[in-house]
C-alpha positions as CSV (number, residue, x, y, z in Angstrom):
1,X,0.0,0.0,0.0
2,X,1.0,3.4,-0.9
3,X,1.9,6.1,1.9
4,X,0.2,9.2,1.5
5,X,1.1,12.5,3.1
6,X,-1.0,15.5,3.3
7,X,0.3,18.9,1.9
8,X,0.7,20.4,5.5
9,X,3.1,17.5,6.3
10,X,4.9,17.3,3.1
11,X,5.7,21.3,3.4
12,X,6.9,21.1,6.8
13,X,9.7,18.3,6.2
14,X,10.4,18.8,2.5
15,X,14.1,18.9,3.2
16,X,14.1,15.5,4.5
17,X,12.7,13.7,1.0
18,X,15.5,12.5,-1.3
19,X,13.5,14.1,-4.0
20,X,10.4,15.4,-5.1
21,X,9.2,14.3,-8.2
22,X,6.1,16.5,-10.0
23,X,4.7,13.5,-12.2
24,X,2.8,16.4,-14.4
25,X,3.4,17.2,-18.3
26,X,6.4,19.8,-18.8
27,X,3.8,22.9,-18.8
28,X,2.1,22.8,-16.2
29,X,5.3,21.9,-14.1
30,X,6.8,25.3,-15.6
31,X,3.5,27.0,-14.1
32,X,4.7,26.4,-11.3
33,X,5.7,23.2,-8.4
34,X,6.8,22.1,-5.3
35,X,10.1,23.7,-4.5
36,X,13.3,21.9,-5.8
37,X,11.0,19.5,-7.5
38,X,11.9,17.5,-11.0
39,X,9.6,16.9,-13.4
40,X,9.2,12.9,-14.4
41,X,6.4,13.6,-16.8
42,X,3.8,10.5,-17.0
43,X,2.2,11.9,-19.5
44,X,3.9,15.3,-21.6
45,X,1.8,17.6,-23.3
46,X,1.6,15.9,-26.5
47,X,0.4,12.4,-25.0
48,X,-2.3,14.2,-22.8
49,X,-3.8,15.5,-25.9
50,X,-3.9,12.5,-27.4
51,X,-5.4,10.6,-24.9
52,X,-8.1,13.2,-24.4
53,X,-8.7,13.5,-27.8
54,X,-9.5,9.2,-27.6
55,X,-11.2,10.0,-24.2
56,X,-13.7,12.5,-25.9
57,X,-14.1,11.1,-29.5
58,X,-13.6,7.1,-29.2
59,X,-14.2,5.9,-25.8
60,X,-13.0,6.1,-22.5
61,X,-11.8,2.5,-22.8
62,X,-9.8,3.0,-26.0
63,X,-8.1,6.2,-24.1
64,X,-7.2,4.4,-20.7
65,X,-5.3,1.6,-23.4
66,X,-3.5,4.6,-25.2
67,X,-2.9,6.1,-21.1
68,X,-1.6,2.7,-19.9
69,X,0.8,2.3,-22.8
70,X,2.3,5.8,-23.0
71,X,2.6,6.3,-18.7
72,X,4.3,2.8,-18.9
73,X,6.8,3.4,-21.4
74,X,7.9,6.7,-19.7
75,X,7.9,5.6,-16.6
76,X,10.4,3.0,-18.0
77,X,12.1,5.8,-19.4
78,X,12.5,7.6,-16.3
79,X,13.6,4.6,-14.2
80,X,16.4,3.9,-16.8
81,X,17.5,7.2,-17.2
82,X,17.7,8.6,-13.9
83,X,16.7,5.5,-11.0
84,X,19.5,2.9,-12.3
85,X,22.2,4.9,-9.6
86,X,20.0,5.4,-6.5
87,X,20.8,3.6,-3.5
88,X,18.3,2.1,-1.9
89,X,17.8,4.6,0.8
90,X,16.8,7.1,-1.8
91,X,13.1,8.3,-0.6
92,X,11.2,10.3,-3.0
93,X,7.6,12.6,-2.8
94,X,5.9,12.2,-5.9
95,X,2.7,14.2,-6.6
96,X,0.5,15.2,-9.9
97,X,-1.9,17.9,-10.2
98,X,-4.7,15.7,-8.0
99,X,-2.5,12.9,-6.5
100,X,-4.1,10.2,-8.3
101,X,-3.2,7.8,-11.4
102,X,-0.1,9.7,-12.6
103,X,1.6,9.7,-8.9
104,X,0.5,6.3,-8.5
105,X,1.3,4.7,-11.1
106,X,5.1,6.1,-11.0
107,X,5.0,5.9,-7.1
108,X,3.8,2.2,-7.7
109,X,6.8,1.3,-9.8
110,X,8.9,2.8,-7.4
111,X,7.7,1.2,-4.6
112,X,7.9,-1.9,-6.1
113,X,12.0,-1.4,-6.4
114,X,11.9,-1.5,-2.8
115,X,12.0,2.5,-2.5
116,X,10.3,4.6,0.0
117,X,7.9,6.7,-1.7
118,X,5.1,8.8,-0.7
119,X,2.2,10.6,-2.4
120,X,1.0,13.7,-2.0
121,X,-2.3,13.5,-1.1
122,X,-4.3,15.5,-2.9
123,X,-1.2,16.5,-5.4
124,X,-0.6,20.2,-6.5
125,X,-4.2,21.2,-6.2
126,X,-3.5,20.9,-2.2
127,X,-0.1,22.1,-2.2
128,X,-1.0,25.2,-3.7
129,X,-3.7,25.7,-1.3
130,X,-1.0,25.4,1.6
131,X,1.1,27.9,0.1
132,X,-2.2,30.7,0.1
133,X,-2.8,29.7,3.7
134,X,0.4,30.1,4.2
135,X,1.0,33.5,3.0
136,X,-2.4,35.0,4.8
137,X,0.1,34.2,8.0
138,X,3.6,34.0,7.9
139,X,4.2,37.2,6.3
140,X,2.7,38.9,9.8
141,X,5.2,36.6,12.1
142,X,8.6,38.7,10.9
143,X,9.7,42.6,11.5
144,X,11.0,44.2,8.2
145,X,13.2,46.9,7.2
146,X,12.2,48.5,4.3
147,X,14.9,49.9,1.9
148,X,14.0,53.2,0.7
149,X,15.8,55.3,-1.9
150,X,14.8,56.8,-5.4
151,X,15.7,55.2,-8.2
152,X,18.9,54.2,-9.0
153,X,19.8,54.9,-5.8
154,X,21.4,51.3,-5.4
155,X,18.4,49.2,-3.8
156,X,18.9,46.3,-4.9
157,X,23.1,46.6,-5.1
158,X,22.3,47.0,-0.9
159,X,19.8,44.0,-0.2
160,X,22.9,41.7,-2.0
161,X,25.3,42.9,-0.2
162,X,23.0,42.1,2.8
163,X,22.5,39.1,1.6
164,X,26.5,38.3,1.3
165,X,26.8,39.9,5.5
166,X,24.5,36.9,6.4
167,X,21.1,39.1,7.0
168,X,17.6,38.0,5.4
169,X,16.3,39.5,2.5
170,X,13.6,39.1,0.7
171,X,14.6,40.5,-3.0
172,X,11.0,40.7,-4.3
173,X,11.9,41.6,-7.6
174,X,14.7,38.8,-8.1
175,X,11.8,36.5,-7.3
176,X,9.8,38.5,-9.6
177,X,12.3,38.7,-12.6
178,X,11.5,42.5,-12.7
179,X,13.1,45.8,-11.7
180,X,10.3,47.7,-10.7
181,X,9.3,50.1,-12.7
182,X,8.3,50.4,-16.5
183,X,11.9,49.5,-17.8
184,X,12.1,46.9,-15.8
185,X,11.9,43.3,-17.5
186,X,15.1,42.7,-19.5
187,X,14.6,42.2,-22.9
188,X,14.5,38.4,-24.0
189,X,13.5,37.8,-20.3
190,X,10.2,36.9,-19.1
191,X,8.4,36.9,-15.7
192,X,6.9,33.8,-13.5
193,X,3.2,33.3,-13.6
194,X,2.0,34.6,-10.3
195,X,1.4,31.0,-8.8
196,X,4.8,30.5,-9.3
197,X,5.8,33.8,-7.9
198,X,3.9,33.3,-4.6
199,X,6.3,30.0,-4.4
200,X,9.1,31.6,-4.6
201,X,7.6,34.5,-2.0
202,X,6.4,31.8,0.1
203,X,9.7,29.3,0.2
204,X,12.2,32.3,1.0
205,X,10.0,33.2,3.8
206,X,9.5,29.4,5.4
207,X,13.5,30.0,5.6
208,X,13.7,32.6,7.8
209,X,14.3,32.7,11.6
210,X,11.6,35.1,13.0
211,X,13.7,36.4,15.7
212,X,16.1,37.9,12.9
213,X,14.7,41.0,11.0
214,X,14.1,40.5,6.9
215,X,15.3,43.3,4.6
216,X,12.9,44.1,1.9
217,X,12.8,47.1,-1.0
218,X,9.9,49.4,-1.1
219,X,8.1,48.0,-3.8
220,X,4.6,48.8,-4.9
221,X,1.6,46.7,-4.9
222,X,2.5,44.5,-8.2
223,X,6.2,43.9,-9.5
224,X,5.6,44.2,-13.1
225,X,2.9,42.4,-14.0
226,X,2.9,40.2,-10.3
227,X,0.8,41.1,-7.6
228,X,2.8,40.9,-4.3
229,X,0.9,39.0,-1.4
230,X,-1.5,41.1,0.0
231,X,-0.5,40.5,3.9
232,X,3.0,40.7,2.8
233,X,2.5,44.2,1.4
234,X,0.6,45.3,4.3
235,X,3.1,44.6,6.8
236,X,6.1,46.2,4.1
237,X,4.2,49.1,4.4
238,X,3.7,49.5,8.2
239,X,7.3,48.5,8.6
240,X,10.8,51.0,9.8
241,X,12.0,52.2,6.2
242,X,15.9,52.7,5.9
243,X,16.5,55.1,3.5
244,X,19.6,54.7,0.9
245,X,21.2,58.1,-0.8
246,X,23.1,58.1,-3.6
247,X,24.4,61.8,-5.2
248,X,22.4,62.2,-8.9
249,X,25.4,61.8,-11.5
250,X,26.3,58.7,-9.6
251,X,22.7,57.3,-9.9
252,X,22.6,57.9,-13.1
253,X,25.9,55.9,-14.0
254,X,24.6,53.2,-12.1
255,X,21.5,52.6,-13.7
256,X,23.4,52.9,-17.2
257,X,25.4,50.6,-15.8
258,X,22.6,48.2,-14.4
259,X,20.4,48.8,-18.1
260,X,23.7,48.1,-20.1
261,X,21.4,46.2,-22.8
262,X,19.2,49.7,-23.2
263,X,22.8,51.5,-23.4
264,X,23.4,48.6,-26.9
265,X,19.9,48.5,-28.1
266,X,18.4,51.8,-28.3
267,X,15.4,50.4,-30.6
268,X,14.5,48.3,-27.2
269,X,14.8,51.3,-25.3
270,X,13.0,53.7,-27.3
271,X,10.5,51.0,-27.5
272,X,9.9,50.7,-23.8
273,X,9.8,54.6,-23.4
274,X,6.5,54.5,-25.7
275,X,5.1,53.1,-22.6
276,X,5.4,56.5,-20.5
277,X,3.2,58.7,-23.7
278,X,-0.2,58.6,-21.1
279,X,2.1,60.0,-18.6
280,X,4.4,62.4,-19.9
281,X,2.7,63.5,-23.0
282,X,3.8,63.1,-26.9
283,X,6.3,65.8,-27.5
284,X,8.4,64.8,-23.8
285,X,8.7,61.0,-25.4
286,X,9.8,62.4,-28.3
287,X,12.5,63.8,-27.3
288,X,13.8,61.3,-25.0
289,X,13.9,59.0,-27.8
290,X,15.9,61.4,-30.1
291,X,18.4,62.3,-27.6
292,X,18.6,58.6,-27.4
293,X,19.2,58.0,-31.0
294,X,21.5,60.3,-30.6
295,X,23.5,58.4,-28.2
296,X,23.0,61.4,-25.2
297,X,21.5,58.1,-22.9
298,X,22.5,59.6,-20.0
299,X,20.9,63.0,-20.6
300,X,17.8,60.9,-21.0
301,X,18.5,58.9,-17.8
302,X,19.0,61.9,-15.5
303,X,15.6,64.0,-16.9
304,X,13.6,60.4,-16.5
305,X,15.0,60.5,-13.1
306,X,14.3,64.1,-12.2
307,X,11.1,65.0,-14.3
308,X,9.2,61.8,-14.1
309,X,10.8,58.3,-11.4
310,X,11.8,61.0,-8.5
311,X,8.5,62.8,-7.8
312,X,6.5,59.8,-8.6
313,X,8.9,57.7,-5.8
314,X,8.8,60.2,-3.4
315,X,4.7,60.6,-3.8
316,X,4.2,57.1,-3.0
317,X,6.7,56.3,-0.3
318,X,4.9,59.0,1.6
319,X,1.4,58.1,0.8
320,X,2.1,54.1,1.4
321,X,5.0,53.9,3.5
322,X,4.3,55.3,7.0
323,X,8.4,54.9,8.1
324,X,9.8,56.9,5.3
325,X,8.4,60.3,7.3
326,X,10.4,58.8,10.4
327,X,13.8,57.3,9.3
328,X,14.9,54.1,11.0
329,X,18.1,54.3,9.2
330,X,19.6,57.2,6.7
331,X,22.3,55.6,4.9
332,X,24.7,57.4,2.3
333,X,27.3,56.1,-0.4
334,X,29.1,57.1,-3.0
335,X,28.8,54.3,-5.4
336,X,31.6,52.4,-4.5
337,X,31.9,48.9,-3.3
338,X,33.4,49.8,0.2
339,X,31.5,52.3,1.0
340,X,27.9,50.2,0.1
341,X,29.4,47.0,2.2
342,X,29.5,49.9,5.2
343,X,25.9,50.5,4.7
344,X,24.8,47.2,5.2
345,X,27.2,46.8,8.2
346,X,25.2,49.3,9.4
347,X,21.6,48.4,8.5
348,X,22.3,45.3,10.2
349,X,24.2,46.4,13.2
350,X,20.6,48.9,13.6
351,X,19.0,45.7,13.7
């Protein structure tokens, strides 16, 4: 007989399976899964539509015969190509989108080796469930510090360098795939659904140590086109803000630094500065993009900054962010590695 594990279980000892395996086809895996889970496909995207297409137009019969054939023959497949080295200690999860035939049937064959496998019991569907429970709590059991600072200002340069110094942080927009704002996605790049965000969210925050204060950037309500959990937002929002300075001409070669592929593809950039017309009119636009053509990109960094990112930052840190009129922390650099590992010293040391 199969062991079975509910979702609530399975989360809270995940580190102590071998593996988890996601028995799913390859797209809905890349929607999103379990943490550090591989995908064994039973079925891929291309069988699933053929045995549905039997299922609907021949007979269920006929399809469960074309099913039986196909989740055989990979699970074969999957056994030769990765199974053949395990010891026999190795003790895999294994769920599907409902827990049923396709986590069986692998989990069966598995079993049958003489490994310890277990099921999740109710598959994704309940796993997914977990993690929104999850996130309307745990984001109220930690205290955050907020990283404040225009743009360019070096946000994110700071929560890695915290990162490095052993603090928490939760970098939203790594998690994201997104810097923030309406240049933000890299071109050629693409952002996580949101279910696969709110993994991400929810894992880095199972790993923290609630006695220990997590460092966060003063992000809005969505990161690109991903909502951030509410709770989560609502605590960011009530939290200490540390503020991080950074003199204009500096900011402005950091974020030319940082953009590097808008500095080599001004098409791409002009592009993406279409997206500011409703905003800043016609004729501003305009000219951005012919002082871009004509390679004066910095000049168009530093007016973006000072006509349109810094009074729109500064606008919404004080309307959202109830620390930023009360300082926990006012932190200043001058854009050099020394001097930013000094800042997080002291972010941390402020506790």
């Amino acid at each position: 007989m199969l062991l079975k594990i509910t979702a609530a279980e399975a989360l809270a000892q995940l580190e102590q399976f071998s593996a988890v395996i996601d028995a799913r086809s390859e797209s809905e895996f890349a929607l999103d899964h379990l943490p550090g889970a591989l995908n064994w496909p039973v079925l891929n995207d291309a069988e699933r539509i053929v045995v549905g297409t039997e299922y609907a137009q021949v007979s269920p019969f006929t399809a469960k015969k074309r099913g039986a054939a196909l989740v055989a023959r990979n699970i074969a497949a999957h056994i030769e190509r990765e199974v053949m080295p395990l010891p026999k200690d190795w003790k895999p999860l294994v769920y599907c989108w409902r827990g049923g035939t396709r986590s069986g049937s692998l989990a069966l064959v598995l079993d049958q080796i003489g490994f310890r496998v277990q099921v999740l019991e109710g598959g994704y569907r309940e796993y997914r469930r977990a993690v929104i429970a999850a996130l309307d709590v745990l984001p109220a059991t930690f205290r955050y510090r907020v990283v404040c600072g225009t743009t360019g200002s070096g946000k994110s340069r700071l929560l890695q360098v915290l990162r490095a110094q052993g603090a928490q942080v939760l970098d939203l927009e790594a998690l994201a795939n997104h810097r923030g704002s309406v240049l933000g996605l890299v071109p050629g790049s693409v952002q996580p659904g949101q279910k696969c965000f709110e993994s991400r969210v929810w894992d880095t925050l199972r790993g923290f140590d609630v006695s220990r204060p997590v460092f966060v950037e003063s992000e809005s309500k969505k990161v690109g086109d991903l909502r951030v959990p509410l709770l989560l937002i609502q605590h960011m929002r009530q939290s200490p803000c540390i503020r991080l300075e950074l003199a204009l001409d500096a900011r402005v070669r950091l974020l030319i630094e940082d953009y590097d592929f808008f500095v080599a593809d001004t098409a791409a950039f002009c592009s993406r500065l279409d997206a500011l017309r409703t905003s800043r009119g016609h004729e501003i636009v305009n000219g951005w993009q012919e002082s871009a053509r004509a390679g004066r990109t910095a000049e168009v960094v530093q007016d973006l900054l000072v006509t349109h990112y810094d009074p729109n930052y500064n606008q919404s840190m004080k309307r959202n962010f109830i620390g930023v009129s009360a300082l926990h922390l006012d932190l200043l650099w001058d854009g050099s590695t020394h001097k930013l590992e000094a800042a997080a010293a002291q972010a941390i040391a402020a506790g």
